[in-house]
C-alpha positions as a Markdown table, in Angstrom:
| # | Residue | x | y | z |
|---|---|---|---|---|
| 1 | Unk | -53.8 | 20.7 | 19.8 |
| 2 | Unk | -53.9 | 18.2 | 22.6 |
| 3 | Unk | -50.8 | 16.3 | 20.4 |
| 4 | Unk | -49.0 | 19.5 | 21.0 |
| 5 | Unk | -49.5 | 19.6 | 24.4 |
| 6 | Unk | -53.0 | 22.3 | 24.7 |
| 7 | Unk | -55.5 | 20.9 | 27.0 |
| 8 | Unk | -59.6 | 21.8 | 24.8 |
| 9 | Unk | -62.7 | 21.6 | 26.3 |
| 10 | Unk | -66.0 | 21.5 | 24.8 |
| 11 | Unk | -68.9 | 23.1 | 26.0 |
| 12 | Unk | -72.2 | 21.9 | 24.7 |
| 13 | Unk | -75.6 | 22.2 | 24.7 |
| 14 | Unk | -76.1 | 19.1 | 22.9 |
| 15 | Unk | -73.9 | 16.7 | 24.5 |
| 16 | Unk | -74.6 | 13.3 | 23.0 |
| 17 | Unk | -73.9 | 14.6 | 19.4 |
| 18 | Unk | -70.7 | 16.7 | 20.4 |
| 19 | Unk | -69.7 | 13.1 | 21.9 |
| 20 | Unk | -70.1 | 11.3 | 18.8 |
| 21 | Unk | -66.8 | 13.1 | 17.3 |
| 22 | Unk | -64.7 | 11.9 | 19.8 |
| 23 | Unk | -64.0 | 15.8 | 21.8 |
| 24 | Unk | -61.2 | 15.1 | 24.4 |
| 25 | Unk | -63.5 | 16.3 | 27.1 |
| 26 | Unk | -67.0 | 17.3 | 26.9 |
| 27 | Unk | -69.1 | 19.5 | 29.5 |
| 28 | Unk | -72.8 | 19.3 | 28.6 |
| 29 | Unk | -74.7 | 21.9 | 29.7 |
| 30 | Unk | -78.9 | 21.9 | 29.6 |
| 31 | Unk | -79.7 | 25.3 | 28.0 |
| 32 | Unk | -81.2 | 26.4 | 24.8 |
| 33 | Unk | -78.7 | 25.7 | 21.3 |
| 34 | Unk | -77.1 | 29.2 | 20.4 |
| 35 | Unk | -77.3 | 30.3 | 24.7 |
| 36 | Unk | -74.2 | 27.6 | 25.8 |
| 37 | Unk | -73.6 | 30.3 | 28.2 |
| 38 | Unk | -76.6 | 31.3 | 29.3 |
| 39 | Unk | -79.0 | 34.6 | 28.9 |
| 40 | Unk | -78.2 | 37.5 | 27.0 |
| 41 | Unk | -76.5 | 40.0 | 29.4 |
| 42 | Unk | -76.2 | 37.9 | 32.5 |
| 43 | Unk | -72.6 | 38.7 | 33.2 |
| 44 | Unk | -72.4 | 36.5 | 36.7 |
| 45 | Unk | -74.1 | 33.2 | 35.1 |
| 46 | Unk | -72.1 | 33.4 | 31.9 |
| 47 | Unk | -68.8 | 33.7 | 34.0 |
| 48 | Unk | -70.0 | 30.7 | 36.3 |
| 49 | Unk | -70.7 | 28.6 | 33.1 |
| 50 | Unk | -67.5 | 29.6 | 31.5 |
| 51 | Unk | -65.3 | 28.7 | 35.0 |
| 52 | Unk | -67.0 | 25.5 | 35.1 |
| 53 | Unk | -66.0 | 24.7 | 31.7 |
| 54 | Unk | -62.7 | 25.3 | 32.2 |
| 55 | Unk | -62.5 | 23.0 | 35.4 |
| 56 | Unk | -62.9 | 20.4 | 33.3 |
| 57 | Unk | -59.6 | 20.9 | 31.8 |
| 58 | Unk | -58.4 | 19.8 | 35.2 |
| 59 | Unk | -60.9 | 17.3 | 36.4 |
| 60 | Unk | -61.2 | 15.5 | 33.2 |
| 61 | Unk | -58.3 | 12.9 | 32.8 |
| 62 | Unk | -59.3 | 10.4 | 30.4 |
| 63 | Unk | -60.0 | 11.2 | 26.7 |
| 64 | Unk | -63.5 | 11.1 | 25.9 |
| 65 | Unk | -65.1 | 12.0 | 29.3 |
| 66 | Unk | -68.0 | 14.0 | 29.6 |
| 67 | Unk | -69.4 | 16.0 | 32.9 |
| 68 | Unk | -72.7 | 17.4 | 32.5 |
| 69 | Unk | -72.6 | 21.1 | 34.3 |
| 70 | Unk | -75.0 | 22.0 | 37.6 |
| 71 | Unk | -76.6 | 24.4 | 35.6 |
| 72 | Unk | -80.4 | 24.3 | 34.5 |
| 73 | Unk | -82.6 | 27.2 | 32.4 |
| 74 | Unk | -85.2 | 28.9 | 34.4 |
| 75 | Unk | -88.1 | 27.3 | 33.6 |
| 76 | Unk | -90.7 | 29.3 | 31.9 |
| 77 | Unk | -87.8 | 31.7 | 30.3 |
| 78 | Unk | -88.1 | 32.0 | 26.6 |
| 79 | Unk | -85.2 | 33.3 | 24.7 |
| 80 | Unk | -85.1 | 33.3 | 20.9 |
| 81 | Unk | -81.8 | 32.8 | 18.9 |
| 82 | Unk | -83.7 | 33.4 | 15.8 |
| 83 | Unk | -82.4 | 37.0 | 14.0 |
| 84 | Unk | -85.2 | 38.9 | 13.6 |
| 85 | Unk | -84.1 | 39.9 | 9.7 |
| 86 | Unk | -82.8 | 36.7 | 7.9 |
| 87 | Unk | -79.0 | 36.9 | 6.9 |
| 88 | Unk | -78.5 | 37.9 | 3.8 |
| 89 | Unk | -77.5 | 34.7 | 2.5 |
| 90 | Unk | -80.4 | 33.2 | 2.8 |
| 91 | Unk | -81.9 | 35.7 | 0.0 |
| 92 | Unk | -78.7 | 34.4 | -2.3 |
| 93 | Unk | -80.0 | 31.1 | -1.3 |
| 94 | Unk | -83.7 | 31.4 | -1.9 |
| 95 | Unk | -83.0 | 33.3 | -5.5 |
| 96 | Unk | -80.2 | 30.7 | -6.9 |
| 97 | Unk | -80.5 | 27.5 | -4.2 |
| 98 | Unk | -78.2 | 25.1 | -7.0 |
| 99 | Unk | -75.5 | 27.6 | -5.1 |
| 100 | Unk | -75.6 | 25.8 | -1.9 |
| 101 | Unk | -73.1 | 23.0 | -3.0 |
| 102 | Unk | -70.8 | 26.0 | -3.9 |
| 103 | Unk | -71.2 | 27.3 | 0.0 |
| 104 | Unk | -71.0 | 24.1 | 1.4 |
| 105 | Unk | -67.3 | 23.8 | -0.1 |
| 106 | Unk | -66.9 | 27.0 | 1.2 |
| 107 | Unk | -66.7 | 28.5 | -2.4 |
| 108 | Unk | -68.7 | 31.6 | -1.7 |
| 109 | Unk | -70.3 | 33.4 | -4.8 |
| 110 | Unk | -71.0 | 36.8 | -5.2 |
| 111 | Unk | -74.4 | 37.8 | -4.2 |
């Protein structure tokens, strides 16, 4: 994409791996994995977060660069990404695991 000429950002909340790929530009951000943008329902904070993300489309001029965003979880906040019911792939999983090879290629069986 950035051959053709698209600008990409990459928002992350865990920077240092998401650098190891070689991302044209990075904006690391210190909240929870699964919450990049914040809490559930904040509206306001999620926009902030996703306007400061795009800034780095324009401040970011050399390949590779990384800016960590001004942004910090509330302390004492608990949030849980974790589904309450497990997908249902996981049961597939659990009854036939010799499968996963098959799902890692993306060669999804039937349940």
């Amino acid at each position: 994409m950035e051959e053709a000429g698209l600008a990409t950002t990459t928002l992350s909340t865990i920077p240092a791996l998401t650098g190891s790929v070689g991302v044209p530009r990075l904006a690391g951000i210190g909240y929870p994995t699964g919450l990049p943008f914040g809490q559930p329902n904040n509206f306001p904070g999620q926009l902030a977060v996703l306007r400061a993300a795009l800034a780095t489309l324009e401040s970011i001029q050399e390949p590779g660069t990384r800016i960590d965003l001004p942004f910090e979880w509330p302390e004492g906040l608990k949030v849980t990404t974790h589904p309450r019911k497990p997908p249902p792939i996981v049961g597939v999983l659990k009854r036939r695991p010799w499968q996963l090879p098959r799902f890692v290629a993306r060669d999804v069986p039937e349940s």
